[in-house]
PDB file as gemmi writes it, atoms N, CA and C in Angstrom:
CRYST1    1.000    1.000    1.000  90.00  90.00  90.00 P 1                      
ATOM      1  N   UNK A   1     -24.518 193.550 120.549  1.00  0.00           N  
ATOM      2  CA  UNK A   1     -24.311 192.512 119.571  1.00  0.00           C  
ATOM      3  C   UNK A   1     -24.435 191.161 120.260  1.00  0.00           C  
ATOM      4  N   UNK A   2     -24.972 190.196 119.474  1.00  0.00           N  
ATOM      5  CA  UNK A   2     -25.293 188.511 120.596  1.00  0.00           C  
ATOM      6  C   UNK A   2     -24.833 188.127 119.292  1.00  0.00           C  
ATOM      7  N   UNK A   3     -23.966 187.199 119.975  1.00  0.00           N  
ATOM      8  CA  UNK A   3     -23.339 185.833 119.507  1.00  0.00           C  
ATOM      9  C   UNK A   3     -24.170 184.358 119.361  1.00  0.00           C  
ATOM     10  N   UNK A   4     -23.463 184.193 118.403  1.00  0.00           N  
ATOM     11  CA  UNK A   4     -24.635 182.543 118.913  1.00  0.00           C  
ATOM     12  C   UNK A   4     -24.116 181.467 119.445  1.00  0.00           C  
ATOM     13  N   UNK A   5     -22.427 181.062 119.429  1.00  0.00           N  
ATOM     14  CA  UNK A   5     -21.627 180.868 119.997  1.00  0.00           C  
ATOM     15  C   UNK A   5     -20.430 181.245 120.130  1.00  0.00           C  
ATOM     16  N   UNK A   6     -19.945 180.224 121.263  1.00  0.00           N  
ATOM     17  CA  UNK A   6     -18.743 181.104 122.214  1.00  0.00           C  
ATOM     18  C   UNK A   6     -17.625 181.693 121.101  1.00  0.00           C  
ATOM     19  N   UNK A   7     -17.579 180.119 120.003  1.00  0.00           N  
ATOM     20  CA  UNK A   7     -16.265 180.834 119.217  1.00  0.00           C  
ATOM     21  C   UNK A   7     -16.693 181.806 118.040  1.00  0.00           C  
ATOM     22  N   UNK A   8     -17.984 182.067 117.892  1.00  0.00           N  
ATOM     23  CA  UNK A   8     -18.321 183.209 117.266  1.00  0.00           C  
ATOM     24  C   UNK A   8     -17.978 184.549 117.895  1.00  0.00           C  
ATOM     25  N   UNK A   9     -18.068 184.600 119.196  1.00  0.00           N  
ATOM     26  CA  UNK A   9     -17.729 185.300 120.376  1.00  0.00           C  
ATOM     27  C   UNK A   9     -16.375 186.064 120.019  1.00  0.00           C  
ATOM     28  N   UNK A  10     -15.441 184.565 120.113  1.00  0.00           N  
ATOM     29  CA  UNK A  10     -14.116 185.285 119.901  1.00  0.00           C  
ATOM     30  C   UNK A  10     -13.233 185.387 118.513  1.00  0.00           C  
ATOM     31  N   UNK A  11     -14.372 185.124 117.487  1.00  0.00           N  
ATOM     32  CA  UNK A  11     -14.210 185.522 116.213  1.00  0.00           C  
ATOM     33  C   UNK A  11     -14.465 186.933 116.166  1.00  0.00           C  
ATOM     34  N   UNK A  12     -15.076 187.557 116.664  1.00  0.00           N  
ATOM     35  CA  UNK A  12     -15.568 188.554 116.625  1.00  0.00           C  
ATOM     36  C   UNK A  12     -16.174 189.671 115.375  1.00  0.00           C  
ATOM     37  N   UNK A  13     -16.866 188.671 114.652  1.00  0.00           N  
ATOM     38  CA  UNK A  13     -16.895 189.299 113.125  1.00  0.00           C  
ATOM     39  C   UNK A  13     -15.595 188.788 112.230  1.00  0.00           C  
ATOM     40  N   UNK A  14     -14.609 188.235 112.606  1.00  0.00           N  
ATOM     41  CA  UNK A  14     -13.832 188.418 111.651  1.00  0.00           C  
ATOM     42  C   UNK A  14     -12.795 189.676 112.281  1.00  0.00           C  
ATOM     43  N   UNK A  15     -12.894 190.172 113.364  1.00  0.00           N  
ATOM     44  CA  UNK A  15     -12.052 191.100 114.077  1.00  0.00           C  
ATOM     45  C   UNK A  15     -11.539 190.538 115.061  1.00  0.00           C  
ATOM     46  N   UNK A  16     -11.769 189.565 115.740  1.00  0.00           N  
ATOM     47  CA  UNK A  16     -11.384 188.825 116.595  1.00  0.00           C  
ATOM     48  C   UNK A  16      -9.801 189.189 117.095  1.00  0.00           C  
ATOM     49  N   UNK A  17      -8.843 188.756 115.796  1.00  0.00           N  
ATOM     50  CA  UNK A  17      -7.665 188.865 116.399  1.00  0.00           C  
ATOM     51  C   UNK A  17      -7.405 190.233 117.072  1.00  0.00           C  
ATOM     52  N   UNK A  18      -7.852 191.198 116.012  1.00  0.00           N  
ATOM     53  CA  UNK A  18      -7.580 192.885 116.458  1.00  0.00           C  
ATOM     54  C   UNK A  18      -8.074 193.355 117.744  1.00  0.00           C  
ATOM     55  N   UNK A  19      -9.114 192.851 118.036  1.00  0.00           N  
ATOM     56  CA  UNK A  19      -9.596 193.132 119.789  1.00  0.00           C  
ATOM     57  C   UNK A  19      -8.869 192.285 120.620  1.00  0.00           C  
ATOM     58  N   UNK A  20      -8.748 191.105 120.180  1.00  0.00           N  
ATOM     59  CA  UNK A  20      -8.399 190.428 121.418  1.00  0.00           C  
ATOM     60  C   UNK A  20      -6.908 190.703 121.773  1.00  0.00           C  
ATOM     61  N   UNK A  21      -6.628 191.305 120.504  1.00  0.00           N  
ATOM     62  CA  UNK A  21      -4.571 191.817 120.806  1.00  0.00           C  
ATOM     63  C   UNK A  21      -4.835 193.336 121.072  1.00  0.00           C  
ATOM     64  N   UNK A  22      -5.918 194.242 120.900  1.00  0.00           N  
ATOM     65  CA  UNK A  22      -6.004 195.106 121.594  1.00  0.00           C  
ATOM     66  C   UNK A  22      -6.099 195.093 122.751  1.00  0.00           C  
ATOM     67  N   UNK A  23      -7.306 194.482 123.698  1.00  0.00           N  
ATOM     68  CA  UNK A  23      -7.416 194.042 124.818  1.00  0.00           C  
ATOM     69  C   UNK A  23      -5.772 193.456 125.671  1.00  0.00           C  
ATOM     70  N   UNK A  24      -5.240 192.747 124.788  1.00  0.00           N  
ATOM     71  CA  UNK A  24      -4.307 191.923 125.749  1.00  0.00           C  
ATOM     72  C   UNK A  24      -3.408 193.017 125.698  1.00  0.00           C  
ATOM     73  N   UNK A  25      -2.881 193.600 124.876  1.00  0.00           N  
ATOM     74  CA  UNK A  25      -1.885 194.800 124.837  1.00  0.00           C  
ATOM     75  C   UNK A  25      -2.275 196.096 126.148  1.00  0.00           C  
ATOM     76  N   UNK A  26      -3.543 195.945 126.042  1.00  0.00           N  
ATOM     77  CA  UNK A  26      -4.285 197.616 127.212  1.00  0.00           C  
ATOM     78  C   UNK A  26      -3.423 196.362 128.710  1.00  0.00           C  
ATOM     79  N   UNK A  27      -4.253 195.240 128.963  1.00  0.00           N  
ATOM     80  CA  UNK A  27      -3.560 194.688 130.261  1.00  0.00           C  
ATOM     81  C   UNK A  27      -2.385 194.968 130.673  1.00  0.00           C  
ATOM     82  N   UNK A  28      -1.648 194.131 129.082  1.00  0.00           N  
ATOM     83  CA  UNK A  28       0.102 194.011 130.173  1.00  0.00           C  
ATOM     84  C   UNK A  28       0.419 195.608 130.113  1.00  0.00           C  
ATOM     85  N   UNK A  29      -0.200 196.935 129.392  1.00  0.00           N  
ATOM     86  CA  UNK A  29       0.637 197.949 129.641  1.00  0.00           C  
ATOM     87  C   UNK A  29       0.176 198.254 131.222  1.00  0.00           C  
ATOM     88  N   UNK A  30      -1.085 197.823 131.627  1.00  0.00           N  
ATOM     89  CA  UNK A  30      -1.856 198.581 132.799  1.00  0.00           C  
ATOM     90  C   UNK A  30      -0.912 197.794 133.846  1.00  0.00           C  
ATOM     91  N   UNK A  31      -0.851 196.352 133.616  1.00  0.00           N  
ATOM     92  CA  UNK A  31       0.134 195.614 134.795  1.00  0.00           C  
ATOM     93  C   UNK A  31       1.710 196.288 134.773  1.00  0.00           C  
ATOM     94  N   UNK A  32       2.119 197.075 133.724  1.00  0.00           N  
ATOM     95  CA  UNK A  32       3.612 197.078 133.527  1.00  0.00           C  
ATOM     96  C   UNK A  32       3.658 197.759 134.299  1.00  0.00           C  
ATOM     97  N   UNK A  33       2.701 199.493 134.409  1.00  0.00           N  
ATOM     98  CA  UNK A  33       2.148 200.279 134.943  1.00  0.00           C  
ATOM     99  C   UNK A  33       2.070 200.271 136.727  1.00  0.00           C  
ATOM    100  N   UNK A  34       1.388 199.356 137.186  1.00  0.00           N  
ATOM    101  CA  UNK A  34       0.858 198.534 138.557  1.00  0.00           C  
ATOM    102  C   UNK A  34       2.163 198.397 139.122  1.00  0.00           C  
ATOM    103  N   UNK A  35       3.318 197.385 138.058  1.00  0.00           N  
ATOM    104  CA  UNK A  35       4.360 196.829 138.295  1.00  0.00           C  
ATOM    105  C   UNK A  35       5.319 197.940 138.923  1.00  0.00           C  
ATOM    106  N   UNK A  36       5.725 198.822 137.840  1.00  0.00           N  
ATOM    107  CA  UNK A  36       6.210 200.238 138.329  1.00  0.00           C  
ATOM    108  C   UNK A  36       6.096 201.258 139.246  1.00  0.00           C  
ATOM    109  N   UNK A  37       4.666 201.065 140.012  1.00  0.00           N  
ATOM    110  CA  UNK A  37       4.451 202.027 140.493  1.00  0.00           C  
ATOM    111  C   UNK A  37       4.574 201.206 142.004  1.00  0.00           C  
ATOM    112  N   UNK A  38       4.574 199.982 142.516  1.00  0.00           N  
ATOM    113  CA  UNK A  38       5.188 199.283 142.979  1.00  0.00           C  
ATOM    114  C   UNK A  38       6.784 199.245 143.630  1.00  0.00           C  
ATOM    115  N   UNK A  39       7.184 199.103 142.381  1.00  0.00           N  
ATOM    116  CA  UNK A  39       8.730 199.719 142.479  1.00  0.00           C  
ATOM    117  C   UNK A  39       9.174 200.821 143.360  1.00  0.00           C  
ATOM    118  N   UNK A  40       8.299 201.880 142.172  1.00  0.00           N  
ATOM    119  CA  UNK A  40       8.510 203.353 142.479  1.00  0.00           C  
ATOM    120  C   UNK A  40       8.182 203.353 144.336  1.00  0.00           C  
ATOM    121  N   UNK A  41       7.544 203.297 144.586  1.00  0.00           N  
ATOM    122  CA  UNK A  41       6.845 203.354 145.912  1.00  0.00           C  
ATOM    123  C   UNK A  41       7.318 202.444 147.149  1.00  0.00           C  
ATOM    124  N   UNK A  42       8.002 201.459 146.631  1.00  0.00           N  
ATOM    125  CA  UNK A  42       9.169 200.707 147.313  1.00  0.00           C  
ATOM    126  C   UNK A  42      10.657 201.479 147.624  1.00  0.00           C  
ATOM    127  N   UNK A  43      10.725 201.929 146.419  1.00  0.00           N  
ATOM    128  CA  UNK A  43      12.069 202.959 146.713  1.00  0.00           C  
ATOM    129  C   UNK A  43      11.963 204.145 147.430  1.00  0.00           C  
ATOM    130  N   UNK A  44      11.410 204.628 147.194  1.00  0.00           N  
ATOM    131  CA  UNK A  44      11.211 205.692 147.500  1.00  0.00           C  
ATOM    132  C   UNK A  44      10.601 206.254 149.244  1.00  0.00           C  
ATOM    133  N   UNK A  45      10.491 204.473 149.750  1.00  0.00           N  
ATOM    134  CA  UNK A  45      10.033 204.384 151.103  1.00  0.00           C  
ATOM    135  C   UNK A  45      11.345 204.300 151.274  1.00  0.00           C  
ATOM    136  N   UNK A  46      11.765 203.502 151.180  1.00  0.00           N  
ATOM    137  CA  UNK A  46      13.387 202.898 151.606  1.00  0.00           C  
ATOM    138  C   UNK A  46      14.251 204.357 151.853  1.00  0.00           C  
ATOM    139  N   UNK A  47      13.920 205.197 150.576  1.00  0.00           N  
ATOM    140  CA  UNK A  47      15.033 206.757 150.697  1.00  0.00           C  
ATOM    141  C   UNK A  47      14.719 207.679 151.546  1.00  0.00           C  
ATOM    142  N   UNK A  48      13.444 207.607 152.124  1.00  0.00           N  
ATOM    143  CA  UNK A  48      13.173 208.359 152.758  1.00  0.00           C  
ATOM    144  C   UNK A  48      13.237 207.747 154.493  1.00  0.00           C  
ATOM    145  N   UNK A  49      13.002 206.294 154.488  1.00  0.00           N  
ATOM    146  CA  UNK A  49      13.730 205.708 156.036  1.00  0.00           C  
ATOM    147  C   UNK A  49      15.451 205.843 155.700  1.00  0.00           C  
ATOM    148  N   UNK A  50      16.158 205.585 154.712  1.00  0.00           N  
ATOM    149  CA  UNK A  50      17.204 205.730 154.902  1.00  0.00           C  
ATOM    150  C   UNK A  50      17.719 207.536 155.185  1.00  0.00           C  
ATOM    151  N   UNK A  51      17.097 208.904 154.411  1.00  0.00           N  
ATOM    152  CA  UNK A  51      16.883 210.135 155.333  1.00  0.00           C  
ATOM    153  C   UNK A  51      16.547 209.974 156.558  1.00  0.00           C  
ATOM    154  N   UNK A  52      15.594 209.535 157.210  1.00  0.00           N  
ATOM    155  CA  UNK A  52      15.259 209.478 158.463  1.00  0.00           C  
ATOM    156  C   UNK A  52      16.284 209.265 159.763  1.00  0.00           C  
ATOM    157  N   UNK A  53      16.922 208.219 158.966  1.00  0.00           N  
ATOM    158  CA  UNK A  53      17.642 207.675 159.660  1.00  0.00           C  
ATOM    159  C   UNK A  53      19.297 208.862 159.977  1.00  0.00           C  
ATOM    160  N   UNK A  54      19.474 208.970 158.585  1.00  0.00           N  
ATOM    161  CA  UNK A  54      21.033 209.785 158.197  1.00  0.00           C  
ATOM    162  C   UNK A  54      20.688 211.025 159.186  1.00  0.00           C  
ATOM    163  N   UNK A  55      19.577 211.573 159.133  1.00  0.00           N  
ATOM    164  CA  UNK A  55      19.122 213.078 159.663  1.00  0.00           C  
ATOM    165  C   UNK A  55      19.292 212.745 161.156  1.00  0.00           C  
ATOM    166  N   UNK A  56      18.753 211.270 162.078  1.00  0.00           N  
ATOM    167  CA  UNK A  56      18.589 211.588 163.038  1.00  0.00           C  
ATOM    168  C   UNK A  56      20.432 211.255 163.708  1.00  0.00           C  
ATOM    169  N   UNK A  57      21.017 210.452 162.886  1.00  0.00           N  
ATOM    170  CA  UNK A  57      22.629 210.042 163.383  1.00  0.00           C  
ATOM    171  C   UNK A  57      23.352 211.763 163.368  1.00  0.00           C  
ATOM    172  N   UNK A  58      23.138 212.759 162.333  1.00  0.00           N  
ATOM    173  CA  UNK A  58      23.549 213.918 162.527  1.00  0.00           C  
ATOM    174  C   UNK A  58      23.439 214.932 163.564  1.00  0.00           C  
ATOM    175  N   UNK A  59      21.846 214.920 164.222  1.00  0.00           N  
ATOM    176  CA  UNK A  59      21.266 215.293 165.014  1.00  0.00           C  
ATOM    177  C   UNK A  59      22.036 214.792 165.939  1.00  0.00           C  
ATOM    178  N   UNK A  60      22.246 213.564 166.237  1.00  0.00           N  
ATOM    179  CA  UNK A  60      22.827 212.583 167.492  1.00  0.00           C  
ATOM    180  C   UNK A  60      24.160 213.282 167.975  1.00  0.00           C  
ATOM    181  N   UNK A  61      25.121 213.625 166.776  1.00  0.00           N  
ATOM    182  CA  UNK A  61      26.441 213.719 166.512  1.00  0.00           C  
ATOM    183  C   UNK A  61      26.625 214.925 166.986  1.00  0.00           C  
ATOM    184  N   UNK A  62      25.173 215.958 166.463  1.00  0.00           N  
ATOM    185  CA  UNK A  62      25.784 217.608 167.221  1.00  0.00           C  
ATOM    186  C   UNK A  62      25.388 218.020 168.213  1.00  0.00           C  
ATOM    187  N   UNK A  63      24.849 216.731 169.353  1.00  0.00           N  
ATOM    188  CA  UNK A  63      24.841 217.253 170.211  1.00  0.00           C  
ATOM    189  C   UNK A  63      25.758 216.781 171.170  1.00  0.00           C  
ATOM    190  N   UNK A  64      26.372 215.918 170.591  1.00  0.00           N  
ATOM    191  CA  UNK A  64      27.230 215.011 171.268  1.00  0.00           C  
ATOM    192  C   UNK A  64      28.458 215.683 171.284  1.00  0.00           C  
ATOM    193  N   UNK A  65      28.349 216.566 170.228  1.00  0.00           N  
ATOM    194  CA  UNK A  65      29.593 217.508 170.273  1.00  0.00           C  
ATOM    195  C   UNK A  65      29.499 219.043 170.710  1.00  0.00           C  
ATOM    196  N   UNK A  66      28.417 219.063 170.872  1.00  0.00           N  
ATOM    197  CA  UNK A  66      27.831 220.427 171.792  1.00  0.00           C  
ATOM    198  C   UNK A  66      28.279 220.246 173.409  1.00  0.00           C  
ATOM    199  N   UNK A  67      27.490 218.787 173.346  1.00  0.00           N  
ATOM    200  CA  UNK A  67      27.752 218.232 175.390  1.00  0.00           C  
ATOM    201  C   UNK A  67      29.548 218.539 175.747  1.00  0.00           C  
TER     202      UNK A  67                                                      
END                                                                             
């Protein structure tokens, strides 16, 4: 489809609003998405250095009580 201008463009037939709030709606869910998985992947580093850590102070402890 060719436009003849820009704000015909984002008229879009007379659909304009419905795409362009489709479009903006697909983004912020894909960023909410991005945002979360962010998160997720932040925590989930942190729980597993904070295991790392708990596992090796236990380790430390039984042998310290073995010696």
């Amino acid at each position: 489809m060719q436009f003849d201008s820009f704000s015909d463009f984002i008229a879009m037939g007379g659909y304009g609003f419905y795409v362009w709030l489709s479009f903006g709606s697909c983004t912020l869910i894909l960023l909410g998405i991005l945002v979360s998985s962010w998160n997720d992947t932040k925590r989930i580093m942190v729980s597993v250095q904070q295991q790392a850590e708990r596992e090796a102070r236990i380790k430390h402890a039984q042998q310290e009580n073995q010696a």
